[in-house]
C-alpha positions in Angstrom: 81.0 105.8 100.1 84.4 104.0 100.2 86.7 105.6 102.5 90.3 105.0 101.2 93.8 105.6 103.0 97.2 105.8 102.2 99.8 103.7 104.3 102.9 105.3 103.3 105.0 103.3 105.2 103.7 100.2 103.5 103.6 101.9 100.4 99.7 101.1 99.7 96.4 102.4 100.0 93.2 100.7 101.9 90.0 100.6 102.3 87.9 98.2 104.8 84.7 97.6 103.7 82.3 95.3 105.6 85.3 94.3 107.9 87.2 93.3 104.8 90.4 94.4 103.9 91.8 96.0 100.3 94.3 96.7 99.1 96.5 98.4 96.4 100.4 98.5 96.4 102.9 100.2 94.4 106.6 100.9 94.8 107.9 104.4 94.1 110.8 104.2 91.7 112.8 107.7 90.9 109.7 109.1 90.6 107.4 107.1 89.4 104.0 105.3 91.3 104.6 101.5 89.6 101.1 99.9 91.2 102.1 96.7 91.6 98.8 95.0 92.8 95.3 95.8 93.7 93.0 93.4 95.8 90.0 92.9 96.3 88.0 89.7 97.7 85.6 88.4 96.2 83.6 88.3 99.2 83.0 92.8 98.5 83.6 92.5 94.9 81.6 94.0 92.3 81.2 97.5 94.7 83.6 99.8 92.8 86.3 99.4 95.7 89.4 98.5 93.1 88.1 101.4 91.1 88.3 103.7 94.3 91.8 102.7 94.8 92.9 103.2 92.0 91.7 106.7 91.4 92.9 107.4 94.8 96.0 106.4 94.0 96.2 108.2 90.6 95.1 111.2 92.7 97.9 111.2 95.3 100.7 110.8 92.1 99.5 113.9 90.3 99.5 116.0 93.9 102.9 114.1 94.2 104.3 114.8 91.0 104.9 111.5 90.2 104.7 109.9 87.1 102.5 106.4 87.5 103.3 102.6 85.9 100.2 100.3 86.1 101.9 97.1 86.2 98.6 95.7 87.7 96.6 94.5 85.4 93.6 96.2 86.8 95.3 99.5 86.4 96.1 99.2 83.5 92.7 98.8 82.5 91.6 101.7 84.6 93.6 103.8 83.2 92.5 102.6 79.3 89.1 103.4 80.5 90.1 106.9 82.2 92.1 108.8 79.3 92.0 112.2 82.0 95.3 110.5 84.2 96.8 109.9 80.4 99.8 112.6 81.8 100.2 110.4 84.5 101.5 107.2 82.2 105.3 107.0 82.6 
């Protein structure tokens, strides 16, 4: 399980996984989520962490109301392949 957490302060979530740090940041913009990066090394790639993030993300903009702009390419595709956060796109 991939424990994810949001740092609002700098406006991303995280998750550490095998001592390795990831990453995805947005920027919240009159009340939209515009995720502006996710990142994951190479070194834990291929685990589903990005995909984690990214749902967690999408999860804390519906609780928040917000509205969500994948400008991260990996996002974007996430959200392609996840039509349910469709009311999300801003």
């Amino acid at each position: 399980m991939i424990s994810v957490t949001q740092d609002t302060a700098r406006s991303r979530f995280t998750a550490t996984v095998d001592g390795v740090l990831c990453v995805l940041d947005y920027q919240l913009q009159g009340g939209a989520m515009a995720i502006t990066h996710t990142g994951v090394p190479s070194a834990v790639g291929g685990r589903g962490i990005a995909a984690e993030l990214t749902r967690q993300a999408l999860l804390a903009a519906r609780a928040n109301g917000w509205k969500v702009r994948p400008l991260c390419s990996y996002a974007d595709a996430y959200m392609r392949r996840h039509p349910e956060y469709n009311d999300l796109l801003a």
